[in-house]
N, C-alpha and C positions, 0 to 999 in steps of 0.2 A: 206781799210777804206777811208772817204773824208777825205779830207783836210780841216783843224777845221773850216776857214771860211766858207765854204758851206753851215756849220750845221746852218748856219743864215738862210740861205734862204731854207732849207728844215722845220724848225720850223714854219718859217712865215707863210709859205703855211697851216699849218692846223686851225688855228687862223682867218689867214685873209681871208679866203675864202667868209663867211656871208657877209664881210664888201665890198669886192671889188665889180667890176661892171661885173663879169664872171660871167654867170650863174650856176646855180649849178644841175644839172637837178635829177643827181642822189640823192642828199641830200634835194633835195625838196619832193622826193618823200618818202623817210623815214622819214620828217618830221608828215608830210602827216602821215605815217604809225603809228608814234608815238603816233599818238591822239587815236589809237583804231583799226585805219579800215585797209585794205589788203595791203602788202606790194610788190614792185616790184620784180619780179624776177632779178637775176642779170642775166641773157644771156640777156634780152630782154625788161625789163621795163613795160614789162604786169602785169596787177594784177592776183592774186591767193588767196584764202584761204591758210593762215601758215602752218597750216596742211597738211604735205603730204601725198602721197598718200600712201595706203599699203604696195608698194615695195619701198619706196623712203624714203630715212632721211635725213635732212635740215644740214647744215653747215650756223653759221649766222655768218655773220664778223660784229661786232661791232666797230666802228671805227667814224673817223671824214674825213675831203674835202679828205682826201689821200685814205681812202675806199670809198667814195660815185664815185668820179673819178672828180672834180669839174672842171670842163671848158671842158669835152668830152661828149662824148655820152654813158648813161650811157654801152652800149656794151662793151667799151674801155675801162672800168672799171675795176683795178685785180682782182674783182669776179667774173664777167660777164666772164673773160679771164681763170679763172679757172673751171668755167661753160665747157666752150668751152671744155678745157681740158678732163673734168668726160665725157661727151658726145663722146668724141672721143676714148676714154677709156671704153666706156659701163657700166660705173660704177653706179649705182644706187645714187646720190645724187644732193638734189639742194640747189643752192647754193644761199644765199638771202644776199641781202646788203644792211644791216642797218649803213650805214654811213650818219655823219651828220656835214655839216659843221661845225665849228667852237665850236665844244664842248668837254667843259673839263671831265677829268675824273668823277668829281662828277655829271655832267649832264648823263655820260656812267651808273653811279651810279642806277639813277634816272630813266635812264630807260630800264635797268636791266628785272625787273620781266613782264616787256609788251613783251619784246624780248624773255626770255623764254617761255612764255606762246605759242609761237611757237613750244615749246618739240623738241630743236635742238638737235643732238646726238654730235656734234663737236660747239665749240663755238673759234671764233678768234677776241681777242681783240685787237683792234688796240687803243691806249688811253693814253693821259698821256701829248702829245706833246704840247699842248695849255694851259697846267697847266705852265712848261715850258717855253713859253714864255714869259709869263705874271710872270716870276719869284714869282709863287705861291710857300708854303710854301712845300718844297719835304715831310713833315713825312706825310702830310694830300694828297697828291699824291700820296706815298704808303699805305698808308691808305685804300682810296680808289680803287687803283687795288685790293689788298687784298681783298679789303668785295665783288668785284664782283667775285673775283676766289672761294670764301666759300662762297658767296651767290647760284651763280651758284649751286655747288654743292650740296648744302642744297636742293635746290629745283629739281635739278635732281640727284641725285644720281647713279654715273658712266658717266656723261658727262669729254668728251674729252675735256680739255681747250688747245690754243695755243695762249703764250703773244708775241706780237712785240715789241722789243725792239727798241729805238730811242732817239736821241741826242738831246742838247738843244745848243745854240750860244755863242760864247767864252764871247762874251758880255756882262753876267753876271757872267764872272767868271772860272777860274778855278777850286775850289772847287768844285760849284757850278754844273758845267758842270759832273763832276768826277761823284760825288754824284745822278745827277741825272742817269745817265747810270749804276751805280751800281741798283738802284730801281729794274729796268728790269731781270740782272738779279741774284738779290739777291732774289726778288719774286717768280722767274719759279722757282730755286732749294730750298726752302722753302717750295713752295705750290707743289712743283715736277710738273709742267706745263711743257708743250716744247715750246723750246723758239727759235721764228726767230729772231737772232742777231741786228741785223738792216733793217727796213724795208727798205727802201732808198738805199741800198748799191748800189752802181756800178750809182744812178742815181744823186744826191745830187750834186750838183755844176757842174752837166754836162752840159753847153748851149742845146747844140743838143735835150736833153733829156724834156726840160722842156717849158711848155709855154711862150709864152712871158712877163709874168709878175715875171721869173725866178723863181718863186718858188712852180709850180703846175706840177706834171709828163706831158710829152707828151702822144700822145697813147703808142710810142715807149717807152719810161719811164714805164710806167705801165704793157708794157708787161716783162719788166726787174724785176720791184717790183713782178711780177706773178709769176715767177720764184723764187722769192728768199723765197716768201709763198711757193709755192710747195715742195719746197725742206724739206719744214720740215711737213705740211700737206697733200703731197699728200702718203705718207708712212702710212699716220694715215688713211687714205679716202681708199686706199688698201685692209687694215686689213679689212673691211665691216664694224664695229658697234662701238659704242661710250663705251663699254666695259672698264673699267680700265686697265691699264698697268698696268705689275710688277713695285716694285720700282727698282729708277734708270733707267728708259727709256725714259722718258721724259713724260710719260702721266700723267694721274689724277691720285691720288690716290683715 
């Protein structure tokens, strides 16, 4: 685990991304995508139709600056990096990256049903952390994961969810901090999702790891958060299909 202070500066980062003077190249381009029209791929930053191809099913990460990759290229990205991965694996999936800076869960809400209309087989939400910051109100932050893990499924029916779980800054609190990390994961075992512990792990208060404004992955950072998604997605991307799990495995119900 970090050490509690860190969790300041891992929070900040998905918040303050919009606001700062880093570019955001990836989350501009989902922004972009958000209005209707084609979204980057994440190996490469090229456009595509969401639709894939016959042999190929989508994994969307839905997230804020810490999916989009904010101050890299979008390559450098943990999607783009788990891109790399399914390719070096011959695995039939692509992997799209709907991160956007600085948005809270109800913005993740909001745009929900333009992401699926992708028809993803796997969905990875990364969401929550800018609510958090902003010492938003926790029931209406689990709230809103909630309506996207049963909205999700309402609308696909057998999609794979996977929730990233993540920390808020002692700053507001010890309760406060508790309560929000329960959300994550009181939700996966509720809605039976599988759940990455902490996105951040291993990177969060590392200098080395993060850019200079302290609170944005390095490349090197992001290839660490790649791993720490893999470890619970690439098991799922394996299996071939967005199929339900039995209960108790960590998948959809």
């Amino acid at each position: 685990m970090i050490a509690a202070g860190a969790a300041l500066f891992l929070l900040a980062g998905c918040g303050r991304g919009a606001r700062s003077g880093i570019r955001d190249r990836g989350a501009g381009a989902s922004a972009e995508a958000a209005s209707g029209q084609a979204t980057p791929t994440a190996e490469s930053g090229a456009r595509y139709a969401l639709t894939p191809g016959p042999d190929t099913q989508s994994v969307v990460f839905l997230g804020t600056s810490l999916t989009a990759g904010l101050g890299l290229d979008p390559a450098q990205s943990y999607p783009a990096l788990i891109q790399r991965k399914l390719d070096s694996l011959r695995l039939p999936w692509r992997a799209v990256n709907a991160g956007v800076s600085g948005e809270t869960s109800a913005g993740a809400l909001r745009r929900l049903d333009w992401v699926l209309g992708s028809r993803p087989a796997v969905l990875v939400v990364e969401t929550g952390a800018n609510d958090g910051l902003r010492g938003m109100d926790l029931d209406s932050t689990r709230a809103n994961i909630e309506a996207i893990v049963r909205r999700a499924r309402e609308a696909m029916p057998g999609i794979r969810i996977v929730l990233a779980g993540m920390a808020v800054p002692t700053n507001l609190g010890a309760r406060y901090e508790a309560e929000f990390r329960r959300i994550f994961t009181e939700v996966a075992a509720r809605e039976r999702v599988a759940l990455i512990p902490f996105l951040l792990q291993g990177v969060g208060g590392v200098d080395s790891l993060n850019q200079a404004d302290g609170i944005h992955p390095t490349a090197a950072g992001q290839r660490i958060v790649a791993g720490n998604v893999w470890r619970v997605l690439g098991p799922m991307l394996k299996a071939g299909t967005g199929a339900q799990g039995p209960a108790g495995t960590g998948g959809s119900r």
